[in-house]
C-alpha positions in Angstrom: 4.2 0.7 -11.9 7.8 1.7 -11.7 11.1 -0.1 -10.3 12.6 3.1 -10.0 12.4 4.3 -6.5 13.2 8.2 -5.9 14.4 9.6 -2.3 13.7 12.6 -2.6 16.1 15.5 -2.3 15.9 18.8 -1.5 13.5 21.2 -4.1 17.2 23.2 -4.6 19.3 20.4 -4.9 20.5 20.3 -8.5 22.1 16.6 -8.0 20.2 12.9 -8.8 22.5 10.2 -7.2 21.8 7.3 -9.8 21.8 3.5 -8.7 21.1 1.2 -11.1 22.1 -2.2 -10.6 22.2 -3.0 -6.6 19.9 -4.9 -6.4 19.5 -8.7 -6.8 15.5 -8.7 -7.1 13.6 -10.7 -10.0 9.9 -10.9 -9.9 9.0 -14.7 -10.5 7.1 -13.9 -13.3 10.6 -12.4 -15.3 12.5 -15.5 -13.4 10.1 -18.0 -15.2 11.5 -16.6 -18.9 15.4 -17.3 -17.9 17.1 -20.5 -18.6 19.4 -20.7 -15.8 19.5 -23.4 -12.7 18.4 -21.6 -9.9 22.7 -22.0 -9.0 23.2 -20.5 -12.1 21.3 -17.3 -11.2 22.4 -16.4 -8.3 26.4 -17.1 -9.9 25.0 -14.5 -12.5 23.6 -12.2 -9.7 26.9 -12.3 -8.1 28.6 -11.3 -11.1 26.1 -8.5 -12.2 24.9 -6.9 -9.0 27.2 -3.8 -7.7 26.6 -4.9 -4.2 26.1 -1.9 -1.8 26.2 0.8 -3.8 22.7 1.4 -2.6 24.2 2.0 0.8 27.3 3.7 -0.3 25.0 6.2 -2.2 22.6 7.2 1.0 25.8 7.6 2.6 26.9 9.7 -0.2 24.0 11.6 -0.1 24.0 12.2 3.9 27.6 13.6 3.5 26.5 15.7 0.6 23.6 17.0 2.3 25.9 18.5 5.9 25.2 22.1 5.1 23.9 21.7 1.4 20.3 21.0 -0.3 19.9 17.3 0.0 20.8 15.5 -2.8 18.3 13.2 -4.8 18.5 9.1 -5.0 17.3 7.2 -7.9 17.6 3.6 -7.0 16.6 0.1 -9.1 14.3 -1.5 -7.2 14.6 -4.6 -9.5 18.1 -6.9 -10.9 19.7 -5.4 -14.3 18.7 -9.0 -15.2 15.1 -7.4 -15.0 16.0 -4.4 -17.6 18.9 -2.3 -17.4 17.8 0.8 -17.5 21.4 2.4 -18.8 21.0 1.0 -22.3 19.2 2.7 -25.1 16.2 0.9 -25.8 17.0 0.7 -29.8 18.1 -1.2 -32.2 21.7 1.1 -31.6 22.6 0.3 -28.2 26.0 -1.2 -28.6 25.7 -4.2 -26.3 22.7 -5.1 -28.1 25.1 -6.9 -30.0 26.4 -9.1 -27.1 23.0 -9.6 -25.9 23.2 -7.0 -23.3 21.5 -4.6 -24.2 18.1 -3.2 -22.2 17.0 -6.5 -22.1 19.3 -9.3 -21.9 19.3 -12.5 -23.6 23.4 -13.4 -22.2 25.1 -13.9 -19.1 28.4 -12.0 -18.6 30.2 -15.3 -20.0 27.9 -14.9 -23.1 26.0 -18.3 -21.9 21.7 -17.9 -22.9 19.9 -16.0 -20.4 16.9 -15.6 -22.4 16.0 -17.4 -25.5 17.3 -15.0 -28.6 15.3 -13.1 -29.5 13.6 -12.7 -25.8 10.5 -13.3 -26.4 9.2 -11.0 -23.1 11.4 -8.4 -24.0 8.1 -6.1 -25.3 6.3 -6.5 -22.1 9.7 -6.1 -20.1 10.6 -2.9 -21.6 6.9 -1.8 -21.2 6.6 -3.1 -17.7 9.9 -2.0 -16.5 12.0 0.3 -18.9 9.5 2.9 -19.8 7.9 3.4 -16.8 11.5 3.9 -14.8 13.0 6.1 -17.9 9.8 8.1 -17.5 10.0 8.4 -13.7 14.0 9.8 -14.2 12.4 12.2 -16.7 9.8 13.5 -14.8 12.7 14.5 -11.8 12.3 17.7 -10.4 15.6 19.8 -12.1 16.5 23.1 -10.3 
């Protein structure tokens, strides 16, 4: 299983339209580790979501494609609540140390998202992170 969801582009098109965080999307069984009211969450989602860029990329990538190979799309199917799949997944990511890192244990006003350490954060990198890092790897490249 992936959340990363690929549109493909042309075979010739050298260019992968990333969209990471657009959605707002929490599978219940990731919603049942966060400590946030259900108003909470969607205050968070608000915060965290970059709202249409989904759209504003398939637009992108229509207007790319008039006379040129298509380009490809790469969207989040799932909330960077979910994992954020622009962190490294080590010990090193930087915003580890705010608890945003691949998987976050902090809101964006540092209140608990998770309990510290997450204690899903195994099963939500295998589940989610590896399988959508491995899906960007294994892009066609021309």
């Amino acid at each position: 299983m992936t959340s990363c969801h690929i549109h493909a582009g042309h075979a010739d098109s050298p260019v992968i339209l990333h969209v990471p965080h657009a959605s707002r999307s929490i599978p219940e069984t990731v919603r049942a580790g966060m400590l946030l009211t259900g108003d909470e969450l969607q205050l968070e989602l608000d915060e965290s979501t970059d709202t249409a860029t989904d759209h504003i990329a398939i637009r992108a990538a229509e207007l790319l494609a008039s006379g040129r190979p298509r380009p490809w799309l790469a969207t989040n199917e799932f909330s960077r609540l979910v994992i954020d799949p622009e962190r490294f997944p080590g010990d090193d990511e930087p915003m580890n140390a705010v608890g945003r890192g691949a998987v976050y244990t902090r809101t964006c006003n540092r209140a608990p998202l998770r309990p510290e350490p997450a204690t899903d954060a195994q099963r939500l990198m295998d589940t989610y992170y590896r399988p959508y890092a491995a899906t960007l790897t294994a892009m066609p490249r021309s």
